[in-house]
Structures are given as structure tokens and as C-alpha cells.
DOVEXFI-564519 format. One record per atom (N, C-alpha, C): residue number from 1; residue in one letter; z, x, y. Coordinates in steps of 0.2 Angstrom, whole numbers, plus 5000, padded with zeros to 4 digits. Layout:
N
<site><seq>NUM</seq><type>A</type><w>Z</w><u>X</u><v>Y</v></site>
...
This chain:
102
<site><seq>1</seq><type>X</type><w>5000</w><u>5004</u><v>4994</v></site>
<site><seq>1</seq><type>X</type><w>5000</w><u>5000</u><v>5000</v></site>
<site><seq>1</seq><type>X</type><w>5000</w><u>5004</u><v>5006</v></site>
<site><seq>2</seq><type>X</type><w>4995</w><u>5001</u><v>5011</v></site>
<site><seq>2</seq><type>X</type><w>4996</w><u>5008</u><v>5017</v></site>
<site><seq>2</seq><type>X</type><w>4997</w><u>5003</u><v>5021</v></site>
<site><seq>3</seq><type>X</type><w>5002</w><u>5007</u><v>5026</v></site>
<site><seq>3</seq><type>X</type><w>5008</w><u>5002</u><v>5031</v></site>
<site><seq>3</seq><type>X</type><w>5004</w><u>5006</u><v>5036</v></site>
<site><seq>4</seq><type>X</type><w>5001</w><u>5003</u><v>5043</v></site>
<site><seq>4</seq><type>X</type><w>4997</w><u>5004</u><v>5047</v></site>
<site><seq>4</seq><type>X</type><w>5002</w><u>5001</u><v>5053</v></site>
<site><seq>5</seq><type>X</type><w>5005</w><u>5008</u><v>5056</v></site>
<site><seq>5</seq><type>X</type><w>5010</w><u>5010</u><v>5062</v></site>
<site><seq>5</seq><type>X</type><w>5007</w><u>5007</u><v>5067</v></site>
<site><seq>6</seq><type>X</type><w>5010</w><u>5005</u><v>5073</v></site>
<site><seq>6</seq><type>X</type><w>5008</w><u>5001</u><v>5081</v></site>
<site><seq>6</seq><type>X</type><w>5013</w><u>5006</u><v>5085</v></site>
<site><seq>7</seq><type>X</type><w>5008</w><u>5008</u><v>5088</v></site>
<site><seq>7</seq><type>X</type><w>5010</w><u>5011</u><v>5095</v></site>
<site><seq>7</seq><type>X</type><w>5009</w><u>5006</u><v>5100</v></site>
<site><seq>8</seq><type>X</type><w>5014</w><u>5009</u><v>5104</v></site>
<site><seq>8</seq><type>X</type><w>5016</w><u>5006</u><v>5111</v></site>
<site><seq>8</seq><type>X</type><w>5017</w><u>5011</u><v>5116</v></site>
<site><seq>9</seq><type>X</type><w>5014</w><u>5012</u><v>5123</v></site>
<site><seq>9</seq><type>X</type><w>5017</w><u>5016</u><v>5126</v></site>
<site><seq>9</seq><type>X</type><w>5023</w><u>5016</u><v>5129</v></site>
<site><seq>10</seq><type>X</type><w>5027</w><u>5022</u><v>5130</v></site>
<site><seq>10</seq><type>X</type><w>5035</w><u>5021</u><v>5130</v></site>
<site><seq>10</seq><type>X</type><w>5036</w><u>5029</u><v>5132</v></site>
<site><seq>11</seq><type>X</type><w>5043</w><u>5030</u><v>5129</v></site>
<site><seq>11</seq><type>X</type><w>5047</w><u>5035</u><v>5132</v></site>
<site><seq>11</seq><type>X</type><w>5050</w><u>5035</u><v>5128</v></site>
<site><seq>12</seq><type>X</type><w>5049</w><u>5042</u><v>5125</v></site>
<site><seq>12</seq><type>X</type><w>5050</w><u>5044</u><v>5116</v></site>
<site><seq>12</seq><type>X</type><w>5058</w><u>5044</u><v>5120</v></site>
<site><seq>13</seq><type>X</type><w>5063</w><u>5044</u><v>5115</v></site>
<site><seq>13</seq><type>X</type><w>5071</w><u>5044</u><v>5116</v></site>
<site><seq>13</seq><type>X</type><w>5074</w><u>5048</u><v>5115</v></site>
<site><seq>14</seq><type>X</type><w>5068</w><u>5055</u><v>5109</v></site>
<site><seq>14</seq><type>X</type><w>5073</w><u>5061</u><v>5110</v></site>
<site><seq>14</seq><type>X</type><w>5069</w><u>5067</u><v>5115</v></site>
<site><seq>15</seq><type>X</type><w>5062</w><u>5067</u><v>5116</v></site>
<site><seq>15</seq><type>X</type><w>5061</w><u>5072</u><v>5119</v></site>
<site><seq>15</seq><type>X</type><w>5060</w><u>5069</u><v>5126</v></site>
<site><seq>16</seq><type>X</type><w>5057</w><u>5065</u><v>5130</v></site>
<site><seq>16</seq><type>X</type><w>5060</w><u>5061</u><v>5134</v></site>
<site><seq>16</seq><type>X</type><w>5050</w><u>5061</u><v>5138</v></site>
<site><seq>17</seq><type>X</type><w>5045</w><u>5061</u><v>5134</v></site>
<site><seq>17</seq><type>X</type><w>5038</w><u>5061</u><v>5136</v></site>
<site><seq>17</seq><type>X</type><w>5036</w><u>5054</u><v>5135</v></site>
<site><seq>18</seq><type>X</type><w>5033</w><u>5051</u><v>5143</v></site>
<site><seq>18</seq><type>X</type><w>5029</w><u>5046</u><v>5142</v></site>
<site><seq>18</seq><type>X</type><w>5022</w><u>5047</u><v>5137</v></site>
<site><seq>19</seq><type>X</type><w>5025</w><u>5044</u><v>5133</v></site>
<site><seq>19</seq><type>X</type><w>5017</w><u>5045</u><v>5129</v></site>
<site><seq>19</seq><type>X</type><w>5016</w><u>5038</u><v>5124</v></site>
<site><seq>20</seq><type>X</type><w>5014</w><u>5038</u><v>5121</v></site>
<site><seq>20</seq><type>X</type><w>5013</w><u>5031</u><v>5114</v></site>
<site><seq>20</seq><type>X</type><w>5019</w><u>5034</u><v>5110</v></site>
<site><seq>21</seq><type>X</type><w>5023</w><u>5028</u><v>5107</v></site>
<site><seq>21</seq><type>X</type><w>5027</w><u>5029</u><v>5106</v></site>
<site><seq>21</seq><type>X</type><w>5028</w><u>5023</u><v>5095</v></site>
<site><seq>22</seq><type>X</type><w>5032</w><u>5024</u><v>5093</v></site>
<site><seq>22</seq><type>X</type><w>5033</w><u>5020</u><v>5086</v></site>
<site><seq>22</seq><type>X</type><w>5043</w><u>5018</u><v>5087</v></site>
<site><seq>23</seq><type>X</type><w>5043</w><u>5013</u><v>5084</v></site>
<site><seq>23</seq><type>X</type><w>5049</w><u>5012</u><v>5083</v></site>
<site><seq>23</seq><type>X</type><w>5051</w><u>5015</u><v>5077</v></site>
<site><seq>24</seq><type>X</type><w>5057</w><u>5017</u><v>5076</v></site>
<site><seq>24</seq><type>X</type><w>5060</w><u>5021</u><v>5071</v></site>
<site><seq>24</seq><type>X</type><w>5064</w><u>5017</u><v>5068</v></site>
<site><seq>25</seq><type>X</type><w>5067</w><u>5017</u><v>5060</v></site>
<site><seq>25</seq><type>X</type><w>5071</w><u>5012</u><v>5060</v></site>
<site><seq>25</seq><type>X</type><w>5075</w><u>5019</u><v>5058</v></site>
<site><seq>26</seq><type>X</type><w>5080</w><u>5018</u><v>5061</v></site>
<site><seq>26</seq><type>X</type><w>5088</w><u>5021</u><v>5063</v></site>
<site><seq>26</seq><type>X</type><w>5090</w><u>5022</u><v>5054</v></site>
<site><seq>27</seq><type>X</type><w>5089</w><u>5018</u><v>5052</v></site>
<site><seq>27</seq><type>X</type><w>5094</w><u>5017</u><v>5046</v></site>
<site><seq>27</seq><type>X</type><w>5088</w><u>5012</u><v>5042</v></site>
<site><seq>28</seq><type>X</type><w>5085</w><u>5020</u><v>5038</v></site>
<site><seq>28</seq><type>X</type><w>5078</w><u>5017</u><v>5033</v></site>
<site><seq>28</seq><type>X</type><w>5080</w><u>5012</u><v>5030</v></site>
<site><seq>29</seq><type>X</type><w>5073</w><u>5010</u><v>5029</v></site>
<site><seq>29</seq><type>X</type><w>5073</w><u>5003</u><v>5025</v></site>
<site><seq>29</seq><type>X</type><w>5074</w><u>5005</u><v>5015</v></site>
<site><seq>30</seq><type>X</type><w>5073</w><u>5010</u><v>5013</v></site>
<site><seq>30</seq><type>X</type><w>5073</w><u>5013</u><v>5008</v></site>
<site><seq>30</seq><type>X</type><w>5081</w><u>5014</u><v>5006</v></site>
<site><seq>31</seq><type>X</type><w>5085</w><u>5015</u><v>5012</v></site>
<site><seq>31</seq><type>X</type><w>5092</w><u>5014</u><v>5010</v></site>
<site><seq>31</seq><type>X</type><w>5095</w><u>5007</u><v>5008</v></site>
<site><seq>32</seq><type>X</type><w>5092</w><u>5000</u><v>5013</v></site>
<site><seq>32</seq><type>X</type><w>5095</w><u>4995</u><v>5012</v></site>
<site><seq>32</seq><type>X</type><w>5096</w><u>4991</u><v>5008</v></site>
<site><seq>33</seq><type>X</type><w>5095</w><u>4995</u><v>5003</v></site>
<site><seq>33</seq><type>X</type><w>5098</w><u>4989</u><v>4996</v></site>
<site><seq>33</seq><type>X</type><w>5105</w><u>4995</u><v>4992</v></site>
<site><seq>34</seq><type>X</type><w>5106</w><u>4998</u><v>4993</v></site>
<site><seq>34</seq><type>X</type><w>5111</w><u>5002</u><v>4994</v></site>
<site><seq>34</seq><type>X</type><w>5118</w><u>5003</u><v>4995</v></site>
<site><seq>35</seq><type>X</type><w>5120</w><u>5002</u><v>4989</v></site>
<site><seq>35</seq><type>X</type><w>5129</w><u>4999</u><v>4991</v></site>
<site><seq>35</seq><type>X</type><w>5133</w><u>5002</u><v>4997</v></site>
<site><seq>36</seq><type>X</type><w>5131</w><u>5010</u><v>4998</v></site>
<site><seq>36</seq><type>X</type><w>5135</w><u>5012</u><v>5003</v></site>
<site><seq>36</seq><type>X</type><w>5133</w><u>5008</u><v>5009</v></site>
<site><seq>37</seq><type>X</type><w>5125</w><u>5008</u><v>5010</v></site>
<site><seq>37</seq><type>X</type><w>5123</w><u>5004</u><v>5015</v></site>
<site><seq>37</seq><type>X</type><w>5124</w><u>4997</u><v>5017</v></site>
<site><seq>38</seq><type>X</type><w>5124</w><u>4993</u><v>5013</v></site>
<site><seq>38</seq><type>X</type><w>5127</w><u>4986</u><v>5013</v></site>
<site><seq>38</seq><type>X</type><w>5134</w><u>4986</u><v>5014</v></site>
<site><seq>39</seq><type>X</type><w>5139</w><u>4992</u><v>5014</v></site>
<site><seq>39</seq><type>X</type><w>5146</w><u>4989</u><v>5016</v></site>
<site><seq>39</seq><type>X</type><w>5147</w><u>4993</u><v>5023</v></site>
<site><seq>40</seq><type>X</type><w>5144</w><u>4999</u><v>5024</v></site>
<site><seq>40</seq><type>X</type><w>5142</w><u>5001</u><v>5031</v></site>
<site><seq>40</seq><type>X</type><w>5138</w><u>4997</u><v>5037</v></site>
<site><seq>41</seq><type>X</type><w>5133</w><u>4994</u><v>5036</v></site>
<site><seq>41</seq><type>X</type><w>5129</w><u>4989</u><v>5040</v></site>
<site><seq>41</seq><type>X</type><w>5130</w><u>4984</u><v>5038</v></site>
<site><seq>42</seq><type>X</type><w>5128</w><u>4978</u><v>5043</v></site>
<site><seq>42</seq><type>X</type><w>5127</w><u>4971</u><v>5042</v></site>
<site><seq>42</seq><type>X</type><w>5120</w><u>4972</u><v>5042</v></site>
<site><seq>43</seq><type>X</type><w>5115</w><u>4966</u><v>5038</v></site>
<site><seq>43</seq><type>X</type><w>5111</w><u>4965</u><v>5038</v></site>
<site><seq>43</seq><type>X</type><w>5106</w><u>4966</u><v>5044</v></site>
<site><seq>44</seq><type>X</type><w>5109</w><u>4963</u><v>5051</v></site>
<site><seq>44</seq><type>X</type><w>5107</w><u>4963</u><v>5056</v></site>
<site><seq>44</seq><type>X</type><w>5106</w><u>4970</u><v>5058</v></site>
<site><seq>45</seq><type>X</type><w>5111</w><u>4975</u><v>5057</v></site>
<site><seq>45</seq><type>X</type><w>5110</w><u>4982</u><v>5060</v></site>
<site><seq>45</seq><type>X</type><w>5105</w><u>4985</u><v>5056</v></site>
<site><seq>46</seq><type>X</type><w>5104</w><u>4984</u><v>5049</v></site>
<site><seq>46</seq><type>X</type><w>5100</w><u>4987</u><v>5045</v></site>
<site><seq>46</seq><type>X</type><w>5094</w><u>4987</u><v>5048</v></site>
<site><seq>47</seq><type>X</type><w>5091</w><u>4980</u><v>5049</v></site>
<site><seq>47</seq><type>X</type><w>5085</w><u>4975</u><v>5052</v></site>
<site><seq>47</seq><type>X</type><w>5083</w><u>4979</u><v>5060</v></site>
<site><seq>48</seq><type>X</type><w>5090</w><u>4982</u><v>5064</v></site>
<site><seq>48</seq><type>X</type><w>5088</w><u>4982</u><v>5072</v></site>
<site><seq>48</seq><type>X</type><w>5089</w><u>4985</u><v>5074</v></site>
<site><seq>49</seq><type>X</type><w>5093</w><u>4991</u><v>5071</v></site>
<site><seq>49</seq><type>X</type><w>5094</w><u>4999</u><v>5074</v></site>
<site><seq>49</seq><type>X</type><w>5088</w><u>5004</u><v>5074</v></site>
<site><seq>50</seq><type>X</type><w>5084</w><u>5003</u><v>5081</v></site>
<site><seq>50</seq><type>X</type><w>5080</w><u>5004</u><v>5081</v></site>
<site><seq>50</seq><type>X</type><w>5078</w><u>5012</u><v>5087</v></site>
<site><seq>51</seq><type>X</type><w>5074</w><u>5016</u><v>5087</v></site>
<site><seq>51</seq><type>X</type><w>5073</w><u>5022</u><v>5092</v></site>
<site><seq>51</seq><type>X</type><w>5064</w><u>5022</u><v>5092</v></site>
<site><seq>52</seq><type>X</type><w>5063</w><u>5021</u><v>5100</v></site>
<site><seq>52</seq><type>X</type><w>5056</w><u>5023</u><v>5101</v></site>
<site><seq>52</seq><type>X</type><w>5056</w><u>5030</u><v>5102</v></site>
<site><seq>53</seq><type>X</type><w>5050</w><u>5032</u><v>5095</v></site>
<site><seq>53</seq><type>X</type><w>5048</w><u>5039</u><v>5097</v></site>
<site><seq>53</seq><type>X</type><w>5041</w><u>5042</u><v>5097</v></site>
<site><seq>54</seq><type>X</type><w>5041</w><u>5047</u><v>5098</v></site>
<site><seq>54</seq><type>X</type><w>5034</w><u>5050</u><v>5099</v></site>
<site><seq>54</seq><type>X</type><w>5034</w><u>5052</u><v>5094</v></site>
<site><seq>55</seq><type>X</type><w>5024</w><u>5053</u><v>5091</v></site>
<site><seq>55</seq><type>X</type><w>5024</w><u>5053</u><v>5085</v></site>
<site><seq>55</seq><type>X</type><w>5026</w><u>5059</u><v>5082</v></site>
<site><seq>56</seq><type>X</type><w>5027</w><u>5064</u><v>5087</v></site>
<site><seq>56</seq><type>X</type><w>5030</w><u>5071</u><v>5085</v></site>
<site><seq>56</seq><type>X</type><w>5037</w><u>5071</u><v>5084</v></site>
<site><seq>57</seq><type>X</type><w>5041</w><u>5069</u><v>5086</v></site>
<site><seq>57</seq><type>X</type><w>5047</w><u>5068</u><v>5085</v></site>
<site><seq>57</seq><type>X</type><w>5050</w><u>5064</u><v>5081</v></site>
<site><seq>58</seq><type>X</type><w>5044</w><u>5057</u><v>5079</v></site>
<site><seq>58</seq><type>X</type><w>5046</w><u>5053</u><v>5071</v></site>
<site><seq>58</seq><type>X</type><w>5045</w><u>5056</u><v>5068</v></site>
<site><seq>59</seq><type>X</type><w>5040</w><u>5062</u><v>5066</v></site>
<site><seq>59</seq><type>X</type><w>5039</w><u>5065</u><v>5060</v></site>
<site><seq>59</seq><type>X</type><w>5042</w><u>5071</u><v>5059</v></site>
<site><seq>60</seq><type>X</type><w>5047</w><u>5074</u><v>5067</v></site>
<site><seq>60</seq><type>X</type><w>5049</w><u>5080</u><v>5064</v></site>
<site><seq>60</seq><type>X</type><w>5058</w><u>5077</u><v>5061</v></site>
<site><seq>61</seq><type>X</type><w>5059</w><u>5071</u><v>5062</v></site>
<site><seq>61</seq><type>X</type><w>5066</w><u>5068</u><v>5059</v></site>
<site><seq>61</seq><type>X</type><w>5065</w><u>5067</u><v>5054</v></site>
<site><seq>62</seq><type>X</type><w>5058</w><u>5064</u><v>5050</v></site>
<site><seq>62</seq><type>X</type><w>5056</w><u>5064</u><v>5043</v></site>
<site><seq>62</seq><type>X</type><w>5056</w><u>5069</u><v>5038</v></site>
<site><seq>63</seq><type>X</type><w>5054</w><u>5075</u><v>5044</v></site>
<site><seq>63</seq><type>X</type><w>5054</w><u>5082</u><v>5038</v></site>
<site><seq>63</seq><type>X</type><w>5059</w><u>5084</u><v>5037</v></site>
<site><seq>64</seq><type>X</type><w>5067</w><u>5084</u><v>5044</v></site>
<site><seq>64</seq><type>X</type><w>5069</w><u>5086</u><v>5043</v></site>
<site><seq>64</seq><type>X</type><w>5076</w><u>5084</u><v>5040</v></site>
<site><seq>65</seq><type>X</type><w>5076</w><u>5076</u><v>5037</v></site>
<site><seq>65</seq><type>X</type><w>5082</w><u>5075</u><v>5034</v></site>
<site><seq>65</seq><type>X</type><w>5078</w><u>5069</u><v>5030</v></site>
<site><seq>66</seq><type>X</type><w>5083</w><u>5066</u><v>5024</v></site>
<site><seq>66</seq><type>X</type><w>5081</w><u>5064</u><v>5019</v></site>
<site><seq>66</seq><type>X</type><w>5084</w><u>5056</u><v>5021</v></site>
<site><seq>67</seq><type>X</type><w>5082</w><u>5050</u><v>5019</v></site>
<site><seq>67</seq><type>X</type><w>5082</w><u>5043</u><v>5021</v></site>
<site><seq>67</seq><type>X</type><w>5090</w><u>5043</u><v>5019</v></site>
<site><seq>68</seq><type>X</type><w>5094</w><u>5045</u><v>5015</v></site>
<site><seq>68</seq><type>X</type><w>5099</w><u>5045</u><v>5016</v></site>
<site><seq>68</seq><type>X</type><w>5104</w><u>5048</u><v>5020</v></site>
<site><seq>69</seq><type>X</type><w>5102</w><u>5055</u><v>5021</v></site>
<site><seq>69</seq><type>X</type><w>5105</w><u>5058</u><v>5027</v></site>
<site><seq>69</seq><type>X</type><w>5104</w><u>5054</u><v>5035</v></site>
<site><seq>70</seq><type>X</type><w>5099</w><u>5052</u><v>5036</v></site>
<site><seq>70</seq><type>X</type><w>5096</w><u>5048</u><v>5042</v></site>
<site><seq>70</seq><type>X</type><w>5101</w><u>5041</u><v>5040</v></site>
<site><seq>71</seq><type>X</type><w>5103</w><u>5038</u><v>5036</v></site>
<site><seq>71</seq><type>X</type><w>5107</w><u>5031</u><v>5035</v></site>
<site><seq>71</seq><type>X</type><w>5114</w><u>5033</u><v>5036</v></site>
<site><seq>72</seq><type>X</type><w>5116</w><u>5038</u><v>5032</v></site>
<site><seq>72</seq><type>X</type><w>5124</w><u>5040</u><v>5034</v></site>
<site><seq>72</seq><type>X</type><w>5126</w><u>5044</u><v>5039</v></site>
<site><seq>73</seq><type>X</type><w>5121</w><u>5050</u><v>5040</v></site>
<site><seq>73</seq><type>X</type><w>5123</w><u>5053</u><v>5048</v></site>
<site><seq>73</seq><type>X</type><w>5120</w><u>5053</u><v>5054</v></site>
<site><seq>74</seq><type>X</type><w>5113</w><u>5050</u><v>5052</v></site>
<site><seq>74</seq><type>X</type><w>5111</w><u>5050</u><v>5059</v></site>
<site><seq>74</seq><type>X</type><w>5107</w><u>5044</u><v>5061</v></site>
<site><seq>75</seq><type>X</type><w>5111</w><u>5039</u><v>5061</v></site>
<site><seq>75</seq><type>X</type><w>5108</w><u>5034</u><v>5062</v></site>
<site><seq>75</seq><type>X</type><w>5109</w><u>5030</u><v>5067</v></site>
<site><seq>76</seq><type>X</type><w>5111</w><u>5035</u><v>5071</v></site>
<site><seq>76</seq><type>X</type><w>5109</w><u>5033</u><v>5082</v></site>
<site><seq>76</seq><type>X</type><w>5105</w><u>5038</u><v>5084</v></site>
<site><seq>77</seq><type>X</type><w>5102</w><u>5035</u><v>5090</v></site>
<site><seq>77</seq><type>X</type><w>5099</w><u>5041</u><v>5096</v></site>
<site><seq>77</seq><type>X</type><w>5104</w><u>5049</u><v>5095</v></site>
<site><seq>78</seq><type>X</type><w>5111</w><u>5044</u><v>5097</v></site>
<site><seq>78</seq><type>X</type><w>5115</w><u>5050</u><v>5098</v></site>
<site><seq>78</seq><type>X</type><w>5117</w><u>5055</u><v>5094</v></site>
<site><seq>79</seq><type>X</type><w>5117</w><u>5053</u><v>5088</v></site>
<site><seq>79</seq><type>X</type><w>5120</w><u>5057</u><v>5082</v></site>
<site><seq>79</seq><type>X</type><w>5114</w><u>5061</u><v>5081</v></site>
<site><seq>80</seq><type>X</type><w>5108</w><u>5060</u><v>5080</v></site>
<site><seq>80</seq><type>X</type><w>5101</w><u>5065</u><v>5080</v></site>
<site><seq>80</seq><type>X</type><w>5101</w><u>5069</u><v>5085</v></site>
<site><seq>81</seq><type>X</type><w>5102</w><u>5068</u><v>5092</v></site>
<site><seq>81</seq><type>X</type><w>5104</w><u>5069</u><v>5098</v></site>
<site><seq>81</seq><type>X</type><w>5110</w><u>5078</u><v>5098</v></site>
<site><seq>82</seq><type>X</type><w>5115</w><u>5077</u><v>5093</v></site>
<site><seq>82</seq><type>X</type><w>5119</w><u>5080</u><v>5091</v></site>
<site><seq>82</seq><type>X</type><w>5118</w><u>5084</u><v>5089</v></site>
<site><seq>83</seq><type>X</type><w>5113</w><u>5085</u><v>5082</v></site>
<site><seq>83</seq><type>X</type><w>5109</w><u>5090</u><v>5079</v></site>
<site><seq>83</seq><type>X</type><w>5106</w><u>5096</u><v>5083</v></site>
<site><seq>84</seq><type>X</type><w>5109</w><u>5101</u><v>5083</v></site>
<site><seq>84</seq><type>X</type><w>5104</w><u>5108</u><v>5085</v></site>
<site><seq>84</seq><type>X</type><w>5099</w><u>5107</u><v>5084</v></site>
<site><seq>85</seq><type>X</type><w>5095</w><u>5109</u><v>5077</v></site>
<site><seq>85</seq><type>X</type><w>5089</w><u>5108</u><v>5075</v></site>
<site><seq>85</seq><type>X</type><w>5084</w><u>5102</u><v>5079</v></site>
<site><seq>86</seq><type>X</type><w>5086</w><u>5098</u><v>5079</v></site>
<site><seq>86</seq><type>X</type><w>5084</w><u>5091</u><v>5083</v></site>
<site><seq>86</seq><type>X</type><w>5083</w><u>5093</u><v>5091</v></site>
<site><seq>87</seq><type>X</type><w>5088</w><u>5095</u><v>5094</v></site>
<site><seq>87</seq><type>X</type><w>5088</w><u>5097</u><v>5100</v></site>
<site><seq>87</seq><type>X</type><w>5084</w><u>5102</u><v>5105</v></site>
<site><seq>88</seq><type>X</type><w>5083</w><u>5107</u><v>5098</v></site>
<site><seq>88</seq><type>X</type><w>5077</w><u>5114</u><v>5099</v></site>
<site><seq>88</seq><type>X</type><w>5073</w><u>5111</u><v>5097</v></site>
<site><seq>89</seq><type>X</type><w>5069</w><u>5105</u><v>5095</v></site>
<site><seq>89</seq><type>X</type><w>5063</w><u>5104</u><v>5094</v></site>
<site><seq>89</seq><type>X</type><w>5061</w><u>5099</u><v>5100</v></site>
<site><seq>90</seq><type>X</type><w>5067</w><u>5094</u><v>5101</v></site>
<site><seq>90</seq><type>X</type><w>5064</w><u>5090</u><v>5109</v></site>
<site><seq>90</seq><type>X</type><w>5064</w><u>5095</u><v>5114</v></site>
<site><seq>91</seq><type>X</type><w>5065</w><u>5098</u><v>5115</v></site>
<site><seq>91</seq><type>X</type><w>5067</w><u>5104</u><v>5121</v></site>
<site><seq>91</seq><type>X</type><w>5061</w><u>5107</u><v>5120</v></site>
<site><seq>92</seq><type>X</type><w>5058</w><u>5109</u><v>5115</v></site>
<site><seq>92</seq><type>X</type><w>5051</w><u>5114</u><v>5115</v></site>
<site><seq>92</seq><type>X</type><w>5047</w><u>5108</u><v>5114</v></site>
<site><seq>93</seq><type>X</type><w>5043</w><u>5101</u><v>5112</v></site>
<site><seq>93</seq><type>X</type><w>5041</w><u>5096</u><v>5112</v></site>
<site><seq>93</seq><type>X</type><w>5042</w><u>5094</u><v>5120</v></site>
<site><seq>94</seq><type>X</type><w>5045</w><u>5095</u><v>5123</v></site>
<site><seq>94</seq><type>X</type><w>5045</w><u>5091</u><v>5130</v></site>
<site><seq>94</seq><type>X</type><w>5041</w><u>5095</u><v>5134</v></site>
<site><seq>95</seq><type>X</type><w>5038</w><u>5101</u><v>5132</v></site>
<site><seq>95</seq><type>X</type><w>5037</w><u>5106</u><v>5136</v></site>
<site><seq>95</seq><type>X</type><w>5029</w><u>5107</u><v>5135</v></site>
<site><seq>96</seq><type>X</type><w>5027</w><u>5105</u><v>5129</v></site>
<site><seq>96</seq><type>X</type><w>5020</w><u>5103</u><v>5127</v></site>
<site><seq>96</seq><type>X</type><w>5016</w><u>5099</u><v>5129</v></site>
<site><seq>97</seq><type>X</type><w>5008</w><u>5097</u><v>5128</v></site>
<site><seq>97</seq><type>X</type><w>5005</w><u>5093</u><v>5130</v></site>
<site><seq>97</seq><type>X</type><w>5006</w><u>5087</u><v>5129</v></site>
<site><seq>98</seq><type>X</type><w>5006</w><u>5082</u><v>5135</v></site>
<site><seq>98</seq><type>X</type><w>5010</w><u>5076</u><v>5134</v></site>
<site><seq>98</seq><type>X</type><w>5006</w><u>5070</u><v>5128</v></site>
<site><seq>99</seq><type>X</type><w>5001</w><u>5072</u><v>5127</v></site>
<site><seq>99</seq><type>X</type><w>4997</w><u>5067</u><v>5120</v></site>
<site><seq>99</seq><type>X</type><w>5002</w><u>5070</u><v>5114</v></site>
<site><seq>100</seq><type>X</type><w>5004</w><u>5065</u><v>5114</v></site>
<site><seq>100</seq><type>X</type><w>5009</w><u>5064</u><v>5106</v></site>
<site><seq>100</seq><type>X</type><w>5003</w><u>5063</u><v>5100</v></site>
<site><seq>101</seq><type>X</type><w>5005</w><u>5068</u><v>5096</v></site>
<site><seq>101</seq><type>X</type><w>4999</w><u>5066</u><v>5087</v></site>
<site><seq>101</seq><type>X</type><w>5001</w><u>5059</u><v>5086</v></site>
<site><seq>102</seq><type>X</type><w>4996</w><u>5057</u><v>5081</v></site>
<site><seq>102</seq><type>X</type><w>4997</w><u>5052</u><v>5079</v></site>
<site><seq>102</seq><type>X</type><w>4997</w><u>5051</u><v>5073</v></site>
């Protein structure tokens, strides 16, 4: 099944460039059937915790942690936010050309 991404233009949340941006789901959908995750989230927060990013910055949170680590520890802005590694890549991505890959 190929699941066909929408961009919207926005204002990625970690590297902070107007560019076309995708919603992120904070706390994958891969985890929500997941006992840890059903008695940490409500349904609703599984469904809504959400981060607009550029495509460079959606993909470097994918390479860089596994759907469960993104569910238990980084599943706000600000907890990825926290992350060094995270932080040296929007800091060097902000500084790049402003077309986000797609």
C-alpha cells in the first residue's frame, strides 16, 4: 500500500524554515495498539499529537529513532527539541537551502 504524503506550506517546528511542510504523528501509529501506549495516551492524543515538519527534518527523526523510542521519549516538539543530535541537525538544516526534499 503506498500512503501518498500532503504538504502544506508551513513552518517546519524544529528547524524553523518556511518551506512545505507534513504533519508528523508525535506518537506513531505503529505503536497504538500497544499496551504501553494505550495506558500512556488516550485515544485522542494517539489520534492528535501532531508536529509540522519539513521534509528534511521528518526524515531525519525517522532515521534517527525507532517508532518506539519516538512513542516513549520523544513524543513532543520539545522532547526532540532536547535531543543534541536533533538540535545539530535543525541548526545545520536551517542554514541550508530553503526548498525542503520531498
Amino acid at each position: 500500500m503506498v500512503v501518498k504524503k500532503s504538504f502544506m506550506e508551513g513552518i517546519c517546528e524544529l528547524c524553523g524554515r518556511e518551506v512545505d511542510t507534513t504533519s508528523h504523528h508525535l506518537i506513531p501509529k505503529q505503536v497504538h495498539s500497544k499496551n504501553w501506549c494505550k495506558k500512556k495516551f488516550s485515544r485522542d492524543e494517539m489520534k492528535n499529537r501532531r508536529a509540522d515538519l519539513c521534509g528534511d527534518c521528518h526524515s531525519m527523526v525517522h532515521q534517527y529513532f525507532s517508532h518506539s523510542e519516538l512513542g516513549r521519549t520523544y513524543n513532543t516538539v520539545e522532547t526532540l527539541l532536547e535531543n543534541e543530535k536533533v538540535v545539530k541537525f535543525a541548526e545545520w538544516v536551517s542554514r541550508q537551502n530553503k526548498k525542503a526534499k520531498r
